[in-house]
N, C-alpha and C positions, 0 to 999 in steps of 0.2 A: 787319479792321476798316476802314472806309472813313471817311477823313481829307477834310474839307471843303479849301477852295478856300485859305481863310485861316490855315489849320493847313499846309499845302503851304509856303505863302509863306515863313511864319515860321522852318519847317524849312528850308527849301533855304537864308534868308535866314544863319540861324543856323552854315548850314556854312561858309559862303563867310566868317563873320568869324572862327569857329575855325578853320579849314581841315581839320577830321576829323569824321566822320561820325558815329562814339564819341560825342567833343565834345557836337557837337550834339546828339544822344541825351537827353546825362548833362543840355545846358543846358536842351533841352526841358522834361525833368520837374522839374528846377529853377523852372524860369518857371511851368510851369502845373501847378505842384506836383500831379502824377499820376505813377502809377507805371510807367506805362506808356508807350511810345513809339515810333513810328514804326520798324519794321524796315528792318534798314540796307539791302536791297535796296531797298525802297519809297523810303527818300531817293534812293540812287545813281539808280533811275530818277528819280527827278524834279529832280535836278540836268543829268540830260544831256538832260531836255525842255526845260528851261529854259535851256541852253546854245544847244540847236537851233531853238527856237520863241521864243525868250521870253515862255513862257508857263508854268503849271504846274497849270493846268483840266485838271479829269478829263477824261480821253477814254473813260468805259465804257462811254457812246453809241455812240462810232464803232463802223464797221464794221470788223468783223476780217476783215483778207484771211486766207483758207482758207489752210491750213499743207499743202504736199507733203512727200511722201517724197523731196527729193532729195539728190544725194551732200553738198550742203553742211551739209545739215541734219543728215544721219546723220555726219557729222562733229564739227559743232558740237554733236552729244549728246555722239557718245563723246567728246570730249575733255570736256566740263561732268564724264561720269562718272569722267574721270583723276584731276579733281582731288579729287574728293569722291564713292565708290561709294554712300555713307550719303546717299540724296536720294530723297523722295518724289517723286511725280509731277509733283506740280500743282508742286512748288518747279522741278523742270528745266522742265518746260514756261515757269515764269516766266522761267527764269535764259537760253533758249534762243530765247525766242521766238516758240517751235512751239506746238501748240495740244496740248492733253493726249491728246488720241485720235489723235493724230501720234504723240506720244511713245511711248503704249502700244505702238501699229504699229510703230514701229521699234526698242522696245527686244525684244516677243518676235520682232518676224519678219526684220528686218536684222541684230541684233545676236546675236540667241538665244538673251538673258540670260531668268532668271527672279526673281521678288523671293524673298528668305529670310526669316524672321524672326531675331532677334536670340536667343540662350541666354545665358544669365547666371552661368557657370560661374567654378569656385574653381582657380585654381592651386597645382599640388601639387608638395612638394618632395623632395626625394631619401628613397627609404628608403617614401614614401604607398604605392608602388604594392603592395610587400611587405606592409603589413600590411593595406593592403583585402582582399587574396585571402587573407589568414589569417583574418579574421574571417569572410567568406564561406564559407570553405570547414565554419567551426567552426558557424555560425547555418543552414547546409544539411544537418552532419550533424547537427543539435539536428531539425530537420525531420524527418529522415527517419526519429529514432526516436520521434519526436513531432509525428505530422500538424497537429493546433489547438495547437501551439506560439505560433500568435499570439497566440491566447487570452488567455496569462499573459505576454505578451511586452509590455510597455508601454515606449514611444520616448517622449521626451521633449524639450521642443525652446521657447525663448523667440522674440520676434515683435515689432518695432515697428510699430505700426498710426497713422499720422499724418493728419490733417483734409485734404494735398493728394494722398491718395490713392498709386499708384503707378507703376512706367515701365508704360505701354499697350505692348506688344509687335507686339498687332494692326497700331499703327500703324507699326511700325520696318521698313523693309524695306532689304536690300543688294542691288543687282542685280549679278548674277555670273554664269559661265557654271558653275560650282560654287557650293554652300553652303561658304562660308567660314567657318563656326559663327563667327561675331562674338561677342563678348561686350561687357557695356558695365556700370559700377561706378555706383552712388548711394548718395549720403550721405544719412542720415537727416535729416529735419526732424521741429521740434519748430513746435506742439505735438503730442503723441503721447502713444500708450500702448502698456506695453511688457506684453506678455499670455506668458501660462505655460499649456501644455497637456501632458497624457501620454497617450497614444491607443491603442489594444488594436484586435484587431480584432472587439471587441463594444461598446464603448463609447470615450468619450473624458473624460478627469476633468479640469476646466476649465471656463471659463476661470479662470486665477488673475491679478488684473494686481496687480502691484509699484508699489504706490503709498505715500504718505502723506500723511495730507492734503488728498487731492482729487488729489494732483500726483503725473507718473513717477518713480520714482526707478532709481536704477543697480542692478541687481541683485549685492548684493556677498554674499561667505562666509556671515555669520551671516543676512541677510534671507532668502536661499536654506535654509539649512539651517531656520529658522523655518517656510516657507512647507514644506518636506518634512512636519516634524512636525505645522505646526497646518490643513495643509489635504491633504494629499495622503494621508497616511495614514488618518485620517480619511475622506476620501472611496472609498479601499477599502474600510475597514470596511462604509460602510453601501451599496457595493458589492456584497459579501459576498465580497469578492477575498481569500483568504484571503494573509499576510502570507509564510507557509512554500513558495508555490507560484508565486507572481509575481516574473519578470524585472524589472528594472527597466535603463531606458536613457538615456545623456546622454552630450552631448557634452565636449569638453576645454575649456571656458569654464573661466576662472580661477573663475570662483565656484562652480563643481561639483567641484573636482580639491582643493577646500583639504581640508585637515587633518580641518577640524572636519565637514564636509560630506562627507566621503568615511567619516567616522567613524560618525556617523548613518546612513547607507544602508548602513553594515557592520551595525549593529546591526538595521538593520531587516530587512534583505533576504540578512543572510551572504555566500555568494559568489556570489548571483546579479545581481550587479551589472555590467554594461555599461556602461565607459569609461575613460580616461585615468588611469592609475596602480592599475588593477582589476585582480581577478585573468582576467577576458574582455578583452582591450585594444578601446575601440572606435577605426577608424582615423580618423585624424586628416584634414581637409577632403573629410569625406564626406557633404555633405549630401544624394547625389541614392542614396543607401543607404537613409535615415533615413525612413519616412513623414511624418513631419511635416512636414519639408523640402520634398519631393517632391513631398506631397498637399495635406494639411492647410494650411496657410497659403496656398498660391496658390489654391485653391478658398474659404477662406473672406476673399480679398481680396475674388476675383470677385463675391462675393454684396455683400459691404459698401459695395463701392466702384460698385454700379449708378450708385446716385444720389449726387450732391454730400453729402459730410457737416457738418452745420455747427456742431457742439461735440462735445467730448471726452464729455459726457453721450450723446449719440447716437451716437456710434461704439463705446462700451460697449455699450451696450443690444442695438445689430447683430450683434456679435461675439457676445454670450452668443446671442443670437438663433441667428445661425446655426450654431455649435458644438451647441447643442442640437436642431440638425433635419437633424445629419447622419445618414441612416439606416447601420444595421445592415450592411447588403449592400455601401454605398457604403465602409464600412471594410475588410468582409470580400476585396472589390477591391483596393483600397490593400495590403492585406500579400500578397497574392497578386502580387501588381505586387513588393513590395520581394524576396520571394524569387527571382522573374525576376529582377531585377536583380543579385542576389546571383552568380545563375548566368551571368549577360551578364560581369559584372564579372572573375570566375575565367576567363573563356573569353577575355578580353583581357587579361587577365595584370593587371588592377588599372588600367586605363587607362581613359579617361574612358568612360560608356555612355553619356549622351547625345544623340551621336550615331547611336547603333544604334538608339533608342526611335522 
């Protein structure tokens, strides 16, 4: 965003009598009650224009002198990348000097680095790795005596979907001379909606969102065990999923594992039940196992999240939208993929796949 002349002033003016940059920020949007405010590089530059010029007039007219390759430069990158490897381009070009097609020139052909994207993966704790290769091993021989095992195999998996969207990965890059598989954690914002899918690899029964009222709610024991009964089952029926012949799968969410809800999916499904305290264990921080996880939510972010959303009304609508135009084939992929994985997963002895994909 480009900051006029008298917005410059005020900022630079405003450091100098808090003496932090923060400060100033925080007094900014105080003053000119907006929420937004000048990035602390953009002041730092314009305090040390105004230390050396007395002055704080844009210069995007002047002429930029041409950026070389030389040793002080490819210096003054790598050490910018010491402190911080997490930096796009056009930010070290700002923070260095250099002009961005300097930057690129010297970050693949002096340095040799390449950009990564960032994985968003679960740490796991003693005991994970054992029971992912037990489940694999069990859901590979269920395979082999049952080819369209997917068929009746239904994953199952909940989804905050919120108005600002999600991390862009596109745009995250680590420059390294290796993928350092980065990862990086986000908290949910509200407002949002928190949607329920079970996915086969012939259909998908969903969306279901956990609401009342217009509004998200938490998904606890009895709302869950409700939502089995008055929408899931039912939507097999008129499936024509017969009740004696379907898998069913979830994860160890305290609102799947209770009592009453483990009790219901006894009744319904006997002991084809998939999960935490079942007679199948499913293991425990395995979402890149699960199709939903894997497939389903990051594919129907992609669609939602094209364009800006601008109510909770219109990110529903998108969501049922695109859940219902997921084809047939584009599932039949998805469980083909999870059984790969299953097989990746047994061959690294329960260790992250990931990075094998």
């Amino acid at each position: 965003m480009a900051w006029d002349a008298a917005t410059r002033a005020r900022v630079v003016e405003l450091y100098f009598t808090t003496g932090s940059i923060v400060a100033a920020q925080r007094a900014f949007r105080r003053e000119a009650a907006v929420r937004r405010a000048p990035e602390q590089h953009s002041i730092q530059r314009w305090v040390e224009q105004f230390r050396s010029t007395g002055s704080v007039a844009s210069d995007r007219h002047r002429s930029r002198p041409r950026s070389v390759r030389t040793a002080p430069a490819i210096q003054r990158l790598r050490s910018a990348l010491r402190r911080n490897q997490l930096q796009s381009v056009s930010k070290l070009a700002a923070r260095t000097g250099l002009s961005q097609t300097t930057v690129r020139r010297i970050l693949h052909e002096d340095l040799k680095l390449r950009p990564f994207k960032l994985q968003l993966t679960q740490k796991r704790k003693r005991g994970d790795k054992a029971k992912r290769v037990r489940f694999c091993k069990w859901l590979l021989k269920k395979l082999k005596v049952r080819p369209r095992f997917g068929e009746v195999l239904y994953m199952s998996d909940e989804a905050n979907f919120d108005l600002q969207g999600h991390v862009n990965k596109q745009n995250c890059r680590i420059w390294a001379e290796e993928n350092p598989h980065a990862a990086v954690e986000r908290e949910q914002q509200v407002p949002h909606v928190t949607v329920w899918c079970a996915i086969s690899a012939t259909r998908i029964l969903g969306p279901f969102f956990f609401e009342e009222g217009g509004h998200a709610t938490t998904v606890t024991a009895p709302r869950y065990k409700a939502m089995l009964e008055n929408f899931f089952v039912p939507a097999l029926h008129q499936a024509h999923a017969p009740l004696s012949r379907v898998w069913f799968q979830q994860d160890g969410a305290t609102a799947h594992t209770s009592r009453s809800a483990l009790a219901a999916l006894g009744s319904m499904f006997g002991p084809r039940v998939i999960s935490k305290k079942a007679r199948v264990a499913w293991p425990p921080r395995s979402p890149d196992l699960t199709v939903a996880d894997f497939f389903l939510w990051g594919f129907v972010k992609s669609v939602v999240y094209k364009t800006p959303v601008r109510s909770l009304r219109q990110l529903k609508q998108r969501i049922r939208s695109c859940v219902r135009a997921v084809p047939q084939t584009m599932l039949q992929d998805a469980f083909r993929e999870c059984f790969l994985r299953c097989r990746r997963c047994v061959r690294v002895r329960g260790g992250n796949i990931e990075t094998l994909l």
